[in-house]
C-alpha positions in Angstrom: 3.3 18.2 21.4 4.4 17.6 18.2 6.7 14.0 17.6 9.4 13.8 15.7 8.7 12.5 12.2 9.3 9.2 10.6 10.8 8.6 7.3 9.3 5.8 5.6 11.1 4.4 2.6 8.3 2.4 0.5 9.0 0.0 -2.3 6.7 -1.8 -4.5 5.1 -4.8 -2.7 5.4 -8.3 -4.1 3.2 -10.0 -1.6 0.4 -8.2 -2.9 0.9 -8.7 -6.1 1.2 -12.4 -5.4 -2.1 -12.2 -3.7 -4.2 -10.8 -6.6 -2.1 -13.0 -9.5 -3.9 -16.2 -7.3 -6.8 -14.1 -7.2 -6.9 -13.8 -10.8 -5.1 -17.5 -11.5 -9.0 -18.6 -9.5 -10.6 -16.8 -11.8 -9.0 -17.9 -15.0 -9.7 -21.9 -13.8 -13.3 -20.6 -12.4 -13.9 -19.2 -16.4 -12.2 -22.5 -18.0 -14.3 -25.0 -16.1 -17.7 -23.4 -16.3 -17.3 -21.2 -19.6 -14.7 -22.5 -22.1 -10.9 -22.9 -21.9 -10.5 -19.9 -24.7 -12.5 -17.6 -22.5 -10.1 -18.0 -19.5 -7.0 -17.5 -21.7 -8.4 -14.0 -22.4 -9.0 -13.3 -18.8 -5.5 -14.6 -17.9 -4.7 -12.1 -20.3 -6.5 -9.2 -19.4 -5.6 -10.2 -15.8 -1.8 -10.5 -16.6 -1.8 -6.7 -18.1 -3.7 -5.1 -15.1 -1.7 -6.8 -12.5 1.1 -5.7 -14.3 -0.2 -1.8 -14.7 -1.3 -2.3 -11.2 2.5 -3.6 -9.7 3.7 -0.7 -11.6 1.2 2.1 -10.5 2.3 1.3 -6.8 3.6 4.1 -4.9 7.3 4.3 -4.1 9.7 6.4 -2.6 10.2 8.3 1.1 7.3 9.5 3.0 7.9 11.5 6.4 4.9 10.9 8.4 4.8 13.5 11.5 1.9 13.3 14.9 1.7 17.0 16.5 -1.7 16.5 18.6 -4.3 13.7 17.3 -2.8 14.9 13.8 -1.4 13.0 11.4 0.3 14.1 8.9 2.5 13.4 5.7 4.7 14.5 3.1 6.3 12.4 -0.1 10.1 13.3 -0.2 11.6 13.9 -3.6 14.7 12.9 -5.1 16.3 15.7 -5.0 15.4 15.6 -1.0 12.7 18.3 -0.7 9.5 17.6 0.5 6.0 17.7 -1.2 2.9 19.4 0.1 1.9 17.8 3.8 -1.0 16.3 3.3 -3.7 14.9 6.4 -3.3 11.2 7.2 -5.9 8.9 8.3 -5.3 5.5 9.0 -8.3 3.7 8.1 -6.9 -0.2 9.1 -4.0 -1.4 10.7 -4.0 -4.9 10.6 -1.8 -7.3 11.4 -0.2 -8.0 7.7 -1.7 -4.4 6.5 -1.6 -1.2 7.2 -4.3 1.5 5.0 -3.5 4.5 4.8 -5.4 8.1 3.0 -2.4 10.3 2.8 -4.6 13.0 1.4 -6.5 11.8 -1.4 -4.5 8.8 -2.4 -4.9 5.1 -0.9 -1.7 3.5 0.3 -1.6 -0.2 1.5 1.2 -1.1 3.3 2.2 -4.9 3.0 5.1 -6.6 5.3 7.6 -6.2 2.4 6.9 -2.3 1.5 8.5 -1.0 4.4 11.0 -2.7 6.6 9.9 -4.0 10.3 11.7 -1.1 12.2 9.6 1.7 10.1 6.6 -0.6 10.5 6.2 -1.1 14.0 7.6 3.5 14.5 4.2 3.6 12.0 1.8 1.3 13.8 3.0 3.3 17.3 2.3 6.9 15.6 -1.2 5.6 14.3 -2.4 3.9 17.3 -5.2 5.2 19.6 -5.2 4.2 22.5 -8.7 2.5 23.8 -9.3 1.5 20.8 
């Protein structure tokens, strides 16, 4: 029986990009202490441009996300409102901060602040098995 689908709306998540700027803010410190304070001002500039590619290159927009069976499935909704291709879903991790996601090929993590609570929780009930 097939459910009826969920419309996700997903914006850019600044929770993980806090997490990898202290991940990379470690690193700079690790380099300065043992290597030499020049050195780490590269890296914390190297660092700065891929977090910044990376905060850009995160998926945004509507997703409707529909069960029939055991499967999942998803399709990106355009601006103009149609949908995209469905492609399979398999969620790989629900967590209690993160949700992964394959929607097809592409990886999606899902932090607290992409999506609100509400659409959360519909997702987390859609992608649970039960027994497991």
């Amino acid at each position: 029986m097939q459910k009826i689908p969920i419309t996700l709306p997903i914006a850019r998540s600044k929770i993980q990009c806090a997490f990898h700027a202290a991940l990379a803010l470690s690193l700079c410190a690790t380099a300065a202490w043992l290597l030499s304070p020049l050195l780490a001002i590269l890296i914390a500039g190297a660092a700065a441009l891929l977090l910044r590619r990376e905060y850009r290159q995160q998926p945004t927009g509507a997703l409707v996300v529909s069960k029939s069976g055991h499967q999942i499935s998803a399709q990106w909704l355009s601006q103009s409102g149609e949908l995209g291709n469905e492609q399979p879903v398999n969620a790989d991790y629900i967590g209690p901060w993160l949700i992964g996601l394959y929607i097809g090929p592409q990886r999606l993590w899902l932090w607290p602040d992409s999506l609100p609570s509400q659409s959360q929780r519909a997702l987390r009930r859609l992608c649970h098995r039960p027994g497991r």
